[in-house]
N, CA, C and O atoms as a GROMACS GRO file, in nm:
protein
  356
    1UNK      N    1  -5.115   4.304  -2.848
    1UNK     CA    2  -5.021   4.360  -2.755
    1UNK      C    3  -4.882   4.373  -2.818
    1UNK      O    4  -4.799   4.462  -2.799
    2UNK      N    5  -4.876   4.294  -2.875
    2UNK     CA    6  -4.670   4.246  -2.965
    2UNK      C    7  -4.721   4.410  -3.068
    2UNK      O    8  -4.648   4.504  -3.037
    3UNK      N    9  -4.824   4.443  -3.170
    3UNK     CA   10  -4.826   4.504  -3.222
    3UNK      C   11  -4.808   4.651  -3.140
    3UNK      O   12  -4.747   4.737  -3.204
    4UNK      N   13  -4.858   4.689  -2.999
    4UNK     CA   14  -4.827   4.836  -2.932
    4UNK      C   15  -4.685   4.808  -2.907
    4UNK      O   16  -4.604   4.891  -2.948
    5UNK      N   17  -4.646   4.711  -2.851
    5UNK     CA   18  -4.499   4.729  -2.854
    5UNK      C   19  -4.366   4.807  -2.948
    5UNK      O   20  -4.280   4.893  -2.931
    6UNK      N   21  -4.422   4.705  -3.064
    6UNK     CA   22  -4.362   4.745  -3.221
    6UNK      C   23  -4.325   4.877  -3.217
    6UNK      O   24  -4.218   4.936  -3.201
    7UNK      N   25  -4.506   4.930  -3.246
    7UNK     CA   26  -4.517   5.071  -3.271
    7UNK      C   27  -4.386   5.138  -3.151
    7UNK      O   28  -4.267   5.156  -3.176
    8UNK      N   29  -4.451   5.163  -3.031
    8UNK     CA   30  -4.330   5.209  -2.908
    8UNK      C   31  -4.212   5.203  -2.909
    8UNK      O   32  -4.153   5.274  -2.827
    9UNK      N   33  -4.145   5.134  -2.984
    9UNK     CA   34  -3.984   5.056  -3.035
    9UNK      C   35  -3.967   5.135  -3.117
    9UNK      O   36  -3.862   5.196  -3.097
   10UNK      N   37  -4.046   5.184  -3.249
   10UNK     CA   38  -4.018   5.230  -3.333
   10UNK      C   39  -4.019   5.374  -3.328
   10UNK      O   40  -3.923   5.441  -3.366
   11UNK      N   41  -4.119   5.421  -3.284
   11UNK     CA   42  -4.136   5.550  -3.208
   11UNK      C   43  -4.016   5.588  -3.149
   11UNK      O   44  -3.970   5.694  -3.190
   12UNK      N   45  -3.946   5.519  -3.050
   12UNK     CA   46  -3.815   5.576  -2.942
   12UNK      C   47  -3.715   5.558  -3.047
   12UNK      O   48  -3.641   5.652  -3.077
   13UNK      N   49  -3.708   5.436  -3.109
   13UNK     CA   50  -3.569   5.466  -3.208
   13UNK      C   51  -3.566   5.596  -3.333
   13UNK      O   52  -3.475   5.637  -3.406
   14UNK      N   53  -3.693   5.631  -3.319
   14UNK     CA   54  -3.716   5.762  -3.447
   14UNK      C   55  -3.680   5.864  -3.382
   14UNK      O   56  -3.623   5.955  -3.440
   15UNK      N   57  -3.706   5.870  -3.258
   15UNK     CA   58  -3.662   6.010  -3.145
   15UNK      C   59  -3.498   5.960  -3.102
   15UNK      O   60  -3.421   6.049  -3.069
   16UNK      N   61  -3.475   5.892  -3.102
   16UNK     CA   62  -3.333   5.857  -3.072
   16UNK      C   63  -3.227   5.909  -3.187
   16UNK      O   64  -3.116   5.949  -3.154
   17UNK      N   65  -3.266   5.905  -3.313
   17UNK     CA   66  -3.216   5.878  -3.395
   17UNK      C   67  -3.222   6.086  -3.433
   17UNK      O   68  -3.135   6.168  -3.463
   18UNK      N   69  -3.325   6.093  -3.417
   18UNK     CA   70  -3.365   6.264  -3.436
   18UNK      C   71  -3.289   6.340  -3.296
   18UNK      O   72  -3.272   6.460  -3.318
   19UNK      N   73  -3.243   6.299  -3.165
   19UNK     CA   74  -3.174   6.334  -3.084
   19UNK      C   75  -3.092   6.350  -3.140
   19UNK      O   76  -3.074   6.465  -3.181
   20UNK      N   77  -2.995   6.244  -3.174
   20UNK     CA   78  -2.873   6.220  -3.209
   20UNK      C   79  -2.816   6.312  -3.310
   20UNK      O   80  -2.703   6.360  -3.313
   21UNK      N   81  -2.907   6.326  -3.385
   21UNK     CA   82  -2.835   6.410  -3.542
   21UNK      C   83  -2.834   6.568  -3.545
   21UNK      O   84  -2.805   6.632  -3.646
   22UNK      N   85  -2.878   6.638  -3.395
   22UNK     CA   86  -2.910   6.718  -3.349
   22UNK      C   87  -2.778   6.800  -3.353
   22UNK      O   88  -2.743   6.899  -3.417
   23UNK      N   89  -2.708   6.709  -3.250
   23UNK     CA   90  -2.550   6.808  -3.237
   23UNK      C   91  -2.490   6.827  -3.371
   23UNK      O   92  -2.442   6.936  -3.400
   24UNK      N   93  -2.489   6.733  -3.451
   24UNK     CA   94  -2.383   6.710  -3.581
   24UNK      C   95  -2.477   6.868  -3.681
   24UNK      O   96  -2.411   6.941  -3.756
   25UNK      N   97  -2.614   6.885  -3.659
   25UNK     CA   98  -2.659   6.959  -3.734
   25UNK      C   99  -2.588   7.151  -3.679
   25UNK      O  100  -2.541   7.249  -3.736
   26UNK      N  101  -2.625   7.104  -3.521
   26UNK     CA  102  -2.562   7.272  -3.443
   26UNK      C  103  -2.422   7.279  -3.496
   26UNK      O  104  -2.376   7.383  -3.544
   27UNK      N  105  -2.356   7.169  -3.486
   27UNK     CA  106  -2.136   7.220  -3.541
   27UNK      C  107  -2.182   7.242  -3.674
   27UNK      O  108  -2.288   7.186  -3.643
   28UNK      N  109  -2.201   7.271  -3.795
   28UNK     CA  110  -2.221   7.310  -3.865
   28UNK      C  111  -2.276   7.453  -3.894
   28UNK      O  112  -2.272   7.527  -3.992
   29UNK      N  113  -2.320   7.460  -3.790
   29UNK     CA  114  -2.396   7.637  -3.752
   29UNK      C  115  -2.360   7.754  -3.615
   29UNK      O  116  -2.322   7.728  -3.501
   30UNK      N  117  -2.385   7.864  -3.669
   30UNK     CA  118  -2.271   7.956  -3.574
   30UNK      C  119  -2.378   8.058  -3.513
   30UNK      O  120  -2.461   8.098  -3.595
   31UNK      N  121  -2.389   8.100  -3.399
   31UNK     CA  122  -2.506   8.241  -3.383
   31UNK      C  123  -2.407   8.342  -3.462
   31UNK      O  124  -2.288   8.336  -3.494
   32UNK      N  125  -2.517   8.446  -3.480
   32UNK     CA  126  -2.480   8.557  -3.550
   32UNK      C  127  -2.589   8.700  -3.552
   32UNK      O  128  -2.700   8.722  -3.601
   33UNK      N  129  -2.501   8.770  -3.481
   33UNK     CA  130  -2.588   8.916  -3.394
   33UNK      C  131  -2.608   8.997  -3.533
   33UNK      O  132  -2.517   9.009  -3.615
   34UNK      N  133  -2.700   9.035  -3.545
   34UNK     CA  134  -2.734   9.193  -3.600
   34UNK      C  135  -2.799   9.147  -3.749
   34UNK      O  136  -2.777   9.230  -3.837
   35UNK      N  137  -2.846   9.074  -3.775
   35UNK     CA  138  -2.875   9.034  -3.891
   35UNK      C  139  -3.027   8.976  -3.913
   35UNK      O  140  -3.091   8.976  -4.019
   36UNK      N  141  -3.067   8.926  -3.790
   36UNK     CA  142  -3.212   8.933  -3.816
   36UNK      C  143  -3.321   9.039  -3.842
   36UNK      O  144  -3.318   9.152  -3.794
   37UNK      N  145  -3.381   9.009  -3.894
   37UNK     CA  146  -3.517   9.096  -3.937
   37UNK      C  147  -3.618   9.038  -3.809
   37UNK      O  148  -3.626   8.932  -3.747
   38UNK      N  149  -3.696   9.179  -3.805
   38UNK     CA  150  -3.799   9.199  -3.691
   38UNK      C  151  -3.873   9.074  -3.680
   38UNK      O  152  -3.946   9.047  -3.776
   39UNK      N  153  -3.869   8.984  -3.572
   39UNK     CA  154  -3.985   8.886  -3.579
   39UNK      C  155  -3.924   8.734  -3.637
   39UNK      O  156  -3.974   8.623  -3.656
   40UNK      N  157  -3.798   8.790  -3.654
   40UNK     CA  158  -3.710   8.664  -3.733
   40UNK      C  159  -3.586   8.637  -3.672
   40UNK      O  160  -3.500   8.616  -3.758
   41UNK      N  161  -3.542   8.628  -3.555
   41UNK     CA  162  -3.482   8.604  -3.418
   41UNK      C  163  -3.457   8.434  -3.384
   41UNK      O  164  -3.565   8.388  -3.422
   42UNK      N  165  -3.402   8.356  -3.350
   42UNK     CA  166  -3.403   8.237  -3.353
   42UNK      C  167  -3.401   8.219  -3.141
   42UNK      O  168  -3.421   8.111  -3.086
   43UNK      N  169  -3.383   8.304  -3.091
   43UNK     CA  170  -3.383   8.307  -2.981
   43UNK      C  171  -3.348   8.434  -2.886
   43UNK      O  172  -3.368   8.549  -2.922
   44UNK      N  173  -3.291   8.399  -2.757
   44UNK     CA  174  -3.324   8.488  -2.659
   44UNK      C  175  -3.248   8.612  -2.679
   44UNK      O  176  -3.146   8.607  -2.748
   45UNK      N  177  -3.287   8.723  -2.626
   45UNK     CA  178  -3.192   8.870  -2.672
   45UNK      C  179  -3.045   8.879  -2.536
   45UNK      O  180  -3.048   8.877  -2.413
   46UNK      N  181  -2.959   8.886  -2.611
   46UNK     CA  182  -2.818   8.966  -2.527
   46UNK      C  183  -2.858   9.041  -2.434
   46UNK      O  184  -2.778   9.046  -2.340
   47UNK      N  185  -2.982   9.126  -2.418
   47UNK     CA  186  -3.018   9.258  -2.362
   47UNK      C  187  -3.165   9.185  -2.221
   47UNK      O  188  -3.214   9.244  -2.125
   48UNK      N  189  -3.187   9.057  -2.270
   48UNK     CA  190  -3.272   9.035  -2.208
   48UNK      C  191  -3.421   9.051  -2.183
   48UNK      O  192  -3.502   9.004  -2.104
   49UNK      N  193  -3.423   9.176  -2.327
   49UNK     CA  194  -3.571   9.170  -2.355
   49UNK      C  195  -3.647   9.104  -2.352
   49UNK      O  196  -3.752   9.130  -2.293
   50UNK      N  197  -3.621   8.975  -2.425
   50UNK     CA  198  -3.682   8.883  -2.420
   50UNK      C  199  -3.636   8.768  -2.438
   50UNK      O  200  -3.525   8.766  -2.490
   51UNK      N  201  -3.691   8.652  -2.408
   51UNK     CA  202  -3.598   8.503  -2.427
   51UNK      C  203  -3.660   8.401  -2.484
   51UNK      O  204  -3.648   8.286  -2.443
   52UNK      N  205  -3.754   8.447  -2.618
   52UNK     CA  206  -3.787   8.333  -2.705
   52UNK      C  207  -3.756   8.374  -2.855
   52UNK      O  208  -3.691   8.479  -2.859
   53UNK      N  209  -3.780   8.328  -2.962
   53UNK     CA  210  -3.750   8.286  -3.093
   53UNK      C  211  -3.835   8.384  -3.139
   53UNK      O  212  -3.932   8.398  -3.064
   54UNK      N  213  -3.834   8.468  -3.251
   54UNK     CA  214  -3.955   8.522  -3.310
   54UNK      C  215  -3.993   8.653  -3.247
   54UNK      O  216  -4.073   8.722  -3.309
   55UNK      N  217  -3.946   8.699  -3.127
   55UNK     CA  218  -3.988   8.811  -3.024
   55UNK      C  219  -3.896   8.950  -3.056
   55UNK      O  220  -3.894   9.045  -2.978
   56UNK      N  221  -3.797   8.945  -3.224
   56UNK     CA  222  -3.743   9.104  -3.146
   56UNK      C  223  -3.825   9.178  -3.227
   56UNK      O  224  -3.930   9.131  -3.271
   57UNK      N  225  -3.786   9.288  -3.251
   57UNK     CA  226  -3.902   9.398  -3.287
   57UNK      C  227  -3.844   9.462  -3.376
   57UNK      O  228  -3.920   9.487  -3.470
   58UNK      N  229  -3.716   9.510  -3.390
   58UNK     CA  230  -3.644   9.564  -3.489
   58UNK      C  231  -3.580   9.482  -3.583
   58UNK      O  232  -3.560   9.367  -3.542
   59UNK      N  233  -3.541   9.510  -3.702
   59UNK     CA  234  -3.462   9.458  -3.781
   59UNK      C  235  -3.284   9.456  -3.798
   59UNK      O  236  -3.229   9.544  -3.863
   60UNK      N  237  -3.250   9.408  -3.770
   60UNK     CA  238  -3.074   9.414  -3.737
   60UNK      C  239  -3.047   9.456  -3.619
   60UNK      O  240  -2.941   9.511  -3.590
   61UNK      N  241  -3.144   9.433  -3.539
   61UNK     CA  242  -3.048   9.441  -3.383
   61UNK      C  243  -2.929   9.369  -3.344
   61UNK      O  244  -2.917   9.247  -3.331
   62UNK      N  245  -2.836   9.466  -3.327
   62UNK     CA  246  -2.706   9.384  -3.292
   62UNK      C  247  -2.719   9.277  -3.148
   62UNK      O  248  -2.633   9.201  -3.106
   63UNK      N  249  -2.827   9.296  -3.105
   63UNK     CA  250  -2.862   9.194  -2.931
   63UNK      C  251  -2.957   9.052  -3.007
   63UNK      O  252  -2.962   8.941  -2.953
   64UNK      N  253  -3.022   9.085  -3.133
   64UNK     CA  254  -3.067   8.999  -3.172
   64UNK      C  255  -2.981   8.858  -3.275
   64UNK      O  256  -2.886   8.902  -3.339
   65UNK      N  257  -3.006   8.712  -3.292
   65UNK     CA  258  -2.938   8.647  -3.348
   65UNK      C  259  -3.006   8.585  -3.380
   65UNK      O  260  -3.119   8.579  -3.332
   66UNK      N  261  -2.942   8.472  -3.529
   66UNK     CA  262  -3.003   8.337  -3.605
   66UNK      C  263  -2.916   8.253  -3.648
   66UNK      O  264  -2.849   8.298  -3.741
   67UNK      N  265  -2.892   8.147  -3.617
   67UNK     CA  266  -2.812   8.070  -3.675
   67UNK      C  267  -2.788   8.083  -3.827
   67UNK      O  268  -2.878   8.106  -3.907
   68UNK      N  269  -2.644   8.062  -3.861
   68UNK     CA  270  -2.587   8.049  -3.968
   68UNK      C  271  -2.535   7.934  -3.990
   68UNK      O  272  -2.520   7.847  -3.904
   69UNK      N  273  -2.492   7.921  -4.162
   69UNK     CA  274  -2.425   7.811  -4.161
   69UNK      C  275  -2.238   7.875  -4.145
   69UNK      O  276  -2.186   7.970  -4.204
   70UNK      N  277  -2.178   7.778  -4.043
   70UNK     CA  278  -2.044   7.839  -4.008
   70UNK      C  279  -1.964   7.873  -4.090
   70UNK      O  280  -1.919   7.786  -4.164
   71UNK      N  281  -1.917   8.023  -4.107
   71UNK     CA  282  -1.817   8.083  -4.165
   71UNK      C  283  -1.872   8.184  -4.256
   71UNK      O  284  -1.824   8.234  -4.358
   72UNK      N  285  -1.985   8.204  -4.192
   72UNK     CA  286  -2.072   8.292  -4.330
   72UNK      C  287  -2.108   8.420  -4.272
   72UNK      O  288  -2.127   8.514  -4.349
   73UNK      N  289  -2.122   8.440  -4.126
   73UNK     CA  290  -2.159   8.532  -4.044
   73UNK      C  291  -2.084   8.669  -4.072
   73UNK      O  292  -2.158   8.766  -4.058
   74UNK      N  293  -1.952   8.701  -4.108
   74UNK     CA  294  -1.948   8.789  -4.176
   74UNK      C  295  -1.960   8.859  -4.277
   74UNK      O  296  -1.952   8.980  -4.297
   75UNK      N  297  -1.992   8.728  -4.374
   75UNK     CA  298  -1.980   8.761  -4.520
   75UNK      C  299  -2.127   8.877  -4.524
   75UNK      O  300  -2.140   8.974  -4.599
   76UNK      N  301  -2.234   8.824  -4.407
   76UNK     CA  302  -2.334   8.856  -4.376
   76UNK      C  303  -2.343   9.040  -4.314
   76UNK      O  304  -2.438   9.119  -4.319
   77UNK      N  305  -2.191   9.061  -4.254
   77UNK     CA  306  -2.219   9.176  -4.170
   77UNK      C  307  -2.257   9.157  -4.060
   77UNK      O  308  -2.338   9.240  -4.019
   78UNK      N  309  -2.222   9.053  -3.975
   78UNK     CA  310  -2.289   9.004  -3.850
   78UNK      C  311  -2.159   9.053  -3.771
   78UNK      O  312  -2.056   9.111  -3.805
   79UNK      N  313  -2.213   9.000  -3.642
   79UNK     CA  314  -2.114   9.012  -3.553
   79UNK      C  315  -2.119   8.882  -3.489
   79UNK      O  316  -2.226   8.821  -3.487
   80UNK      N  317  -2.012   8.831  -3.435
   80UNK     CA  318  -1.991   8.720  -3.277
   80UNK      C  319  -2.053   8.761  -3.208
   80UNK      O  320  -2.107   8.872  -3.214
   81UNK      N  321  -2.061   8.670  -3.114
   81UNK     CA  322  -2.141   8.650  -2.950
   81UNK      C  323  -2.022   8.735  -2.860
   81UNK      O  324  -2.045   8.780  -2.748
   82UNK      N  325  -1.913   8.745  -2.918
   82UNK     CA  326  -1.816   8.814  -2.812
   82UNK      C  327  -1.824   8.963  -2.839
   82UNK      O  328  -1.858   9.029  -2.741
   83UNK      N  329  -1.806   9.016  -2.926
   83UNK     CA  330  -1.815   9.159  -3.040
   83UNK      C  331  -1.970   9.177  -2.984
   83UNK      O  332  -2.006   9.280  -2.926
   84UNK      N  333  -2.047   9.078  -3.007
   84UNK     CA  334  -2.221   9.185  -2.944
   84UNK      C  335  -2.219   9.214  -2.775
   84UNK      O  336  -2.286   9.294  -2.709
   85UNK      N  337  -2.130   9.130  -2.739
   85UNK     CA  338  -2.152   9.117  -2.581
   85UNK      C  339  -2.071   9.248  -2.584
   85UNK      O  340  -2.115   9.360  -2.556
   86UNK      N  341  -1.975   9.223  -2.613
   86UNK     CA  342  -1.877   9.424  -2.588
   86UNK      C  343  -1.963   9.542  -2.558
   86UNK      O  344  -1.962   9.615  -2.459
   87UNK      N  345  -2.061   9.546  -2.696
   87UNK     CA  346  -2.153   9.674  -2.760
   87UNK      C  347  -2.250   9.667  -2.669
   87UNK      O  348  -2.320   9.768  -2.673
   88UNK      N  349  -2.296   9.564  -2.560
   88UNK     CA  350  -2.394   9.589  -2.486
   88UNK      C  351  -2.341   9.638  -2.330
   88UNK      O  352  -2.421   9.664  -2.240
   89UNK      N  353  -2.183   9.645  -2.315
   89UNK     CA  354  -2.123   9.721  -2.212
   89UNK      C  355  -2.114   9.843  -2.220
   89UNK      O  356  -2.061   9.907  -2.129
   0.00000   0.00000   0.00000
């Protein structure tokens, strides 16, 4: 019984620990519109097409995005979340 415990202890502090390092990994990274390739999308579309990872269809859709590492998104030719939101008015 002391041994299922262990395991369970160790288990939650490995997910605790993988929670935690979560945010520190996102501030380091920025969305960035128009730069994915078809099928290579990290999430939901500006336009609402669709709202999972992996789902757009074209390549450089400006509604489509993938995380970057921050400060690189132009060097890329990307756009902001504010600049794509404009182009979809």
């Amino acid at each position: 019984m002391k041994q299922a415990n262990l395991i369970a202890a160790t288990a939650a502090a490995v997910m605790l620990m993988t929670l935690a390092s979560a945010p520190a990994a996102a501030a380091d990274k920025e969305k960035c519109f128009g730069i994915a390739k078809a099928g290579q999308n990290d999430c939901a579309s500006t336009t609402g097409v669709h709202s999972c990872a992996g789902q757009s269809k074209v390549d450089m859709d400006k509604a489509e995005w993938k995380y970057v590492a921050a400060g690189t998104c132009k060097d890329m030719k990307g756009l902001t979340a504010d600049e794509a939101k404009k182009l979809k008015s």
